[in-house]
DRENDO-1510 file (C-alpha; in Angstrom, 1 decimal, always signed):
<recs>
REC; n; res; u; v; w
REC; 1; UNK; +6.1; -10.2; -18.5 .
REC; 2; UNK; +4.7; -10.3; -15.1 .
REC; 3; UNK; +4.9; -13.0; -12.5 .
REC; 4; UNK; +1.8; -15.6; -12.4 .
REC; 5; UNK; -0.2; -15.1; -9.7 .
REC; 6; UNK; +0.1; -18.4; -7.0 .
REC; 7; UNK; -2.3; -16.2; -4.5 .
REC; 8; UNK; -4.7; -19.9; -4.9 .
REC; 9; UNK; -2.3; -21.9; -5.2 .
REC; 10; UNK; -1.8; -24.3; -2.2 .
REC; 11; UNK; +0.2; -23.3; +0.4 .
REC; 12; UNK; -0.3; -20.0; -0.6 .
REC; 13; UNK; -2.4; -17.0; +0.6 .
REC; 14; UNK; -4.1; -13.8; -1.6 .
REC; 15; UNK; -2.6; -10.8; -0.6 .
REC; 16; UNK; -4.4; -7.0; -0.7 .
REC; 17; UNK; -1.2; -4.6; -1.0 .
REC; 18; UNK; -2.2; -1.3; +0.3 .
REC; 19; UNK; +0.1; +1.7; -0.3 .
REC; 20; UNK; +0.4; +3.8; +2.8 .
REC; 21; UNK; +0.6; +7.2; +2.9 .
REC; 22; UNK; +0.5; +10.5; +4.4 .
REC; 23; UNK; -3.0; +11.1; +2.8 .
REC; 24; UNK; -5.6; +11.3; +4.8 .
REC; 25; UNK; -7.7; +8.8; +2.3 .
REC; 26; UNK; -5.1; +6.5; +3.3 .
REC; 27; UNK; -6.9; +4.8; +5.9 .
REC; 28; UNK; -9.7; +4.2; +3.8 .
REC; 29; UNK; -8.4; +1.9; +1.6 .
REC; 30; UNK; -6.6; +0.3; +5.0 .
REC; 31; UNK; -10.1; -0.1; +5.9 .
REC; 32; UNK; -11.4; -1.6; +3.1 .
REC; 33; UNK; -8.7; -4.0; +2.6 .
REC; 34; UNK; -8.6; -5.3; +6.3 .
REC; 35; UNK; -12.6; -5.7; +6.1 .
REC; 36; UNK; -12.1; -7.6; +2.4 .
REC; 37; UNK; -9.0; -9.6; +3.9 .
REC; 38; UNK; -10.9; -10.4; +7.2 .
REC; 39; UNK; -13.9; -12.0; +5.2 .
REC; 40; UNK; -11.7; -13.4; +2.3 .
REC; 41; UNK; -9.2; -15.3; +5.0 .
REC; 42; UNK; -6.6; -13.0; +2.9 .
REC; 43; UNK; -3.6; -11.4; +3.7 .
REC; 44; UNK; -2.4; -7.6; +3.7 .
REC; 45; UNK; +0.9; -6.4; +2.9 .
REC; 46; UNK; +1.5; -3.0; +4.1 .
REC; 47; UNK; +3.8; -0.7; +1.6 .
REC; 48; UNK; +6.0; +2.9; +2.6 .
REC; 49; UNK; +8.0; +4.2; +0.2 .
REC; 50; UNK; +10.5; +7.0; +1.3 .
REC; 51; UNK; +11.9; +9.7; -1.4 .
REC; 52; UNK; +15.3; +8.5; -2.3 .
REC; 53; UNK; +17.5; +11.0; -1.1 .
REC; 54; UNK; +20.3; +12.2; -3.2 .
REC; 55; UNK; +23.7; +11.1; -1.7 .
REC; 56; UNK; +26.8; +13.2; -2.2 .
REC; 57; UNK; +29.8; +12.2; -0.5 .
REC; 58; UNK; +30.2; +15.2; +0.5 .
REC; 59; UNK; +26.8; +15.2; +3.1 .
REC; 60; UNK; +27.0; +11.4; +3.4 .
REC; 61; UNK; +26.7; +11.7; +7.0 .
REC; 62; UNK; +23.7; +14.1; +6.9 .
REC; 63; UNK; +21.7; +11.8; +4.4 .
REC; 64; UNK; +22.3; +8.7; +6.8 .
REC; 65; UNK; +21.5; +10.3; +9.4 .
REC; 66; UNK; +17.7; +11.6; +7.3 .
REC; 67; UNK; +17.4; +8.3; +6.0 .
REC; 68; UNK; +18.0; +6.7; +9.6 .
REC; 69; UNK; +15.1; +9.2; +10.5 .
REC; 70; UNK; +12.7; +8.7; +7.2 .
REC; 71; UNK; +12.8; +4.6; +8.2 .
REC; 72; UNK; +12.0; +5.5; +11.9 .
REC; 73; UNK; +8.8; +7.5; +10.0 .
REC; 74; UNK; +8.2; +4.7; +8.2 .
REC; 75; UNK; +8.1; +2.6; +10.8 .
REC; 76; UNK; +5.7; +4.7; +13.2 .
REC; 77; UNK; +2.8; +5.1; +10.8 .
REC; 78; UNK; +3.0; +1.5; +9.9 .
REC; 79; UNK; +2.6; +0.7; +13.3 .
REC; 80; UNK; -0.5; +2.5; +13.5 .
REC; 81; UNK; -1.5; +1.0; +10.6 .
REC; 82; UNK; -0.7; -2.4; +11.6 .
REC; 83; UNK; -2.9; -1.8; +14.8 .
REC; 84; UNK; -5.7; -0.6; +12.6 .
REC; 85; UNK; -5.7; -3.8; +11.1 .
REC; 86; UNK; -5.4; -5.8; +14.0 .
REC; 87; UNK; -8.3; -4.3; +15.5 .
REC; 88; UNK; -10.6; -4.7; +12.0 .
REC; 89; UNK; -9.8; -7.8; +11.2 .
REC; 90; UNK; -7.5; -9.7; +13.0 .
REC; 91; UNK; -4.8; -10.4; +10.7 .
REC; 92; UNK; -1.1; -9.6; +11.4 .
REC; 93; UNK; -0.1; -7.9; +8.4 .
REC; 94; UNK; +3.6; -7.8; +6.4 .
REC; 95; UNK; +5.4; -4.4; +6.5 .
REC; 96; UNK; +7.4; -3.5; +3.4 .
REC; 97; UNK; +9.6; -0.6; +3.1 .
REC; 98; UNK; +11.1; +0.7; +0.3 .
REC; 99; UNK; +13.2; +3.7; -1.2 .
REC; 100; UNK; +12.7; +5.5; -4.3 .
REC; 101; UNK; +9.4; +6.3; -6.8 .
REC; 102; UNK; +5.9; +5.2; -5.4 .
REC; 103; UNK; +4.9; +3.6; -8.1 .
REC; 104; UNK; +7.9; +1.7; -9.6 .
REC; 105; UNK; +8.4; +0.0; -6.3 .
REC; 106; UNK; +4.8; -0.9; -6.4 .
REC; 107; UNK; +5.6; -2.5; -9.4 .
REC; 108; UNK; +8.4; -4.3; -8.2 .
REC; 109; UNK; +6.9; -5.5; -5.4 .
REC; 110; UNK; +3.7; -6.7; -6.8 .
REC; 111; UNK; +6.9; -8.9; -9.5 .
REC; 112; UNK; +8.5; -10.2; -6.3 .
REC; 113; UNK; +5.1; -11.5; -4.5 .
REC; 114; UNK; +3.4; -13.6; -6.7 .
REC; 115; UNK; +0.4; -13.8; -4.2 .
REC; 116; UNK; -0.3; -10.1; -3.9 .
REC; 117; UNK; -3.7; -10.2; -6.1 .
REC; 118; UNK; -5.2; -6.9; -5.7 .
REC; 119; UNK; -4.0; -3.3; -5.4 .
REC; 120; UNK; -6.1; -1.3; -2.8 .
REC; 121; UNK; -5.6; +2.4; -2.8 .
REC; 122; UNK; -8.1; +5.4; -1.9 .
REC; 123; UNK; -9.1; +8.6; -3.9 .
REC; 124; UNK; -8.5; +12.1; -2.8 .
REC; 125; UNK; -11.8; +14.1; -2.4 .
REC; 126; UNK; -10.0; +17.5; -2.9 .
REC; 127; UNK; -10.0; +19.6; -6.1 .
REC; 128; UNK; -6.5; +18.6; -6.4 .
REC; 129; UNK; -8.0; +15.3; -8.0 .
REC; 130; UNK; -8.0; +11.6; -6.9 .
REC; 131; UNK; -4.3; +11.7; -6.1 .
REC; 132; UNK; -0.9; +11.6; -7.5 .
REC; 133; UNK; -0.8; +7.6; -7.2 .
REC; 134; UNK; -4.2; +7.1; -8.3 .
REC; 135; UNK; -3.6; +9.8; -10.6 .
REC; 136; UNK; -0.3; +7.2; -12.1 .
REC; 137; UNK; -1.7; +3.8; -12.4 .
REC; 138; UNK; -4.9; +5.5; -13.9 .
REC; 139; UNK; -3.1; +6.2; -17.1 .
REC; 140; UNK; -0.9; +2.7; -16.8 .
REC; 141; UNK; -4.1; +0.7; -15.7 .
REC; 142; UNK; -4.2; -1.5; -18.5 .
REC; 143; UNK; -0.7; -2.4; -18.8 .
REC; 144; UNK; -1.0; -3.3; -14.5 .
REC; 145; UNK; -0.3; -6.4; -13.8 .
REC; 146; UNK; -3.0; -6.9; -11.0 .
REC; 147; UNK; -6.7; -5.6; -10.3 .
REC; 148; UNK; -6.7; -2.2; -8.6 .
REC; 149; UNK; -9.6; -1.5; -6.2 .
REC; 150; UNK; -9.6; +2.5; -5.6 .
REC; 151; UNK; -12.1; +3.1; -2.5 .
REC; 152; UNK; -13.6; +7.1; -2.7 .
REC; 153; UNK; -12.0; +8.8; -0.2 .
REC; 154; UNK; -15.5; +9.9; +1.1 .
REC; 155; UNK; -16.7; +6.6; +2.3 .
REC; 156; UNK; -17.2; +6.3; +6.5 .
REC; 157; UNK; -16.6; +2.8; +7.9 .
REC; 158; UNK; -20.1; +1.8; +8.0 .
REC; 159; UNK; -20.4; +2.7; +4.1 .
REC; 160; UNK; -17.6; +0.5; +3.3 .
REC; 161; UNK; -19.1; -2.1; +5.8 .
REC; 162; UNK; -22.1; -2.5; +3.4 .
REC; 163; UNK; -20.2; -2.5; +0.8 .
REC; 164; UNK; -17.5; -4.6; +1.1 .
</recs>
């Protein structure tokens, strides 16, 4: 059973957890959750999951050394990201970086912060389909323990500024 939500709660403050990507509908739903958080005097939580990389003892030293350099990745785009955010809507976001499957860390993530209220990812526009991720929760979606908000991956700002 999932953790209540405090996000209303006082001394406590809704978050928007927003998956981040390499997908280039990433910053769409980084755009609509900074534009939503900005107006809601919310909070976002930034999420990177790497690939767990297998570890034999035997190339211990060569998967330190890639997950020394997956973390420095990590780190990079979320700056971006974070000055994305900055610049929409003033708000300072969290950075959260985990290791392992996208969507179980989601999970466990969303367990551990009782104010994260709402999911925010983006849908692929490709023929490949909305996404892997979005592709996931889809079948799970009513077993999630927290609203998801998928924003079309077509959207421009100014769509999603009359929108959101």
């Amino acid at each position: 059973m999932p953790n209540k939500r405090s996000s209303y709660e006082k001394g406590h403050k809704r978050k928007y957890l927003v998956v981040i990507d390499d997908t280039e509908e990433c910053d769409r739903a980084v755009y609509w959750a900074a534009k939503r958080a900005g107006r809601t005097k919310s909070q976002i939580v930034m999420l990177r999951v790497i690939e767990t990389a297998e570890r034999n003892q035997q190339w211990l030293g060569v998967a330190d050394l890639m997950q020394a350099e997956a973390l420095e990745a990590a780190n990079a785009v979320l700056d971006k990201f974070d000055a994305r955010i900055k610049k929409i809507a003033r708000i300072n976001p969290d950075r959260v970086i985990r290791e392992g499957a996208a969507t179980e860390e989601i999970v466990k993530l969303i367990d551990e912060d009782a104010d994260i209220g709402i999911l925010v990812l983006a849908a692929g526009i490709g023929k490949e389909g909305p996404g892997p991720l979005v592709t996931n929760l889809a079948k799970n979606a009513g077993q999630f323990p927290i609203p998801v908000a998928i924003v079309p991956g077509h959207l421009s700002d100014s769509d999603i500024d009359a929108s959101s």
